[in-house]
C-alpha positions in Angstrom: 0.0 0.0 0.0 1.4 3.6 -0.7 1.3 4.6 3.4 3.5 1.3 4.0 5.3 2.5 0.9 6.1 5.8 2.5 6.9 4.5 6.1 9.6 2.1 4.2 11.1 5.5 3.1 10.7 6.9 6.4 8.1 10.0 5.5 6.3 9.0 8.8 4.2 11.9 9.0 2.8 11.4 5.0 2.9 7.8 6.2 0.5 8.5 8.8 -1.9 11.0 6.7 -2.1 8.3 3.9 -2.9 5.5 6.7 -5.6 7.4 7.9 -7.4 7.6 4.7 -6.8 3.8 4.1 -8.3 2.9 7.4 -11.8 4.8 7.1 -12.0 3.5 3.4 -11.7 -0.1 3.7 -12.5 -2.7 5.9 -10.2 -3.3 8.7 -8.5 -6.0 9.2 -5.4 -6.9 11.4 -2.7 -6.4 9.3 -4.4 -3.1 8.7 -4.5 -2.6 12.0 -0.5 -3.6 12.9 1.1 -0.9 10.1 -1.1 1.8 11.2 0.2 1.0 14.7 3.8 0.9 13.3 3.7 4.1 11.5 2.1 6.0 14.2 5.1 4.6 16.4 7.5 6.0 14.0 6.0 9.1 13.8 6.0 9.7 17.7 2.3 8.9 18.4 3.3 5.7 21.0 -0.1 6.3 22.7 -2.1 5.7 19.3 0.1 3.1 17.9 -0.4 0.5 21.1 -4.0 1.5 20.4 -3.8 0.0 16.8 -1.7 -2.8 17.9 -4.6 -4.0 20.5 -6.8 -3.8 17.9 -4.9 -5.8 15.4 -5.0 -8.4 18.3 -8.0 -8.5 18.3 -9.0 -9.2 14.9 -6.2 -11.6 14.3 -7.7 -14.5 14.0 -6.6 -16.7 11.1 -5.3 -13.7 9.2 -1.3 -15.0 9.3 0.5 -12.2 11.6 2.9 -13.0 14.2 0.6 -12.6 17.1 3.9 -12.9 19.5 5.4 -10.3 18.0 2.0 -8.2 18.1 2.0 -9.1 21.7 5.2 -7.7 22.4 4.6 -4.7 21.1 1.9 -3.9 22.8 3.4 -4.8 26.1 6.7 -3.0 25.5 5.5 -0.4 23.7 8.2 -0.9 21.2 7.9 -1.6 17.6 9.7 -5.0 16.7 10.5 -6.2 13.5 
């Protein structure tokens, strides 16, 4: 997706703009949910971006993310790759 696009060249704040839009026009889903957490780590906005991670947890059922990693950033409030 462009935002991921963007994050990967480290334009958090377009990152974060484009992410936005990409959210309220599709339907979520948990990988979804994990970049917008990641870019809005990148960009400064911890509080926001453990908000997207608990929500990516909680739609991950059968959708192929790495649900310990997911869980440790939400409990270290860290992005890990």
């Amino acid at each position: 997706s462009y935002p991921w696009v963007r994050y990967k060249q480290e334009k958090y704040k377009e990152a974060v703009k484009w992410m936005e839009k990409a959210v309220q026009s599709s339907s979520p889903f948990a990988v979804l949910f994990e970049h917008h957490g990641d870019i809005l780590f990148k960009a400064g906005n911890i509080k926001e971006a453990v908000k997207q991670w608990e929500k990516a947890l909680s739609v991950s059922s059968g959708s192929g993310i790495d649900i310990e990693k997911l869980k440790s950033k939400i409990t270290t409030k860290r992005y890990v790759e």
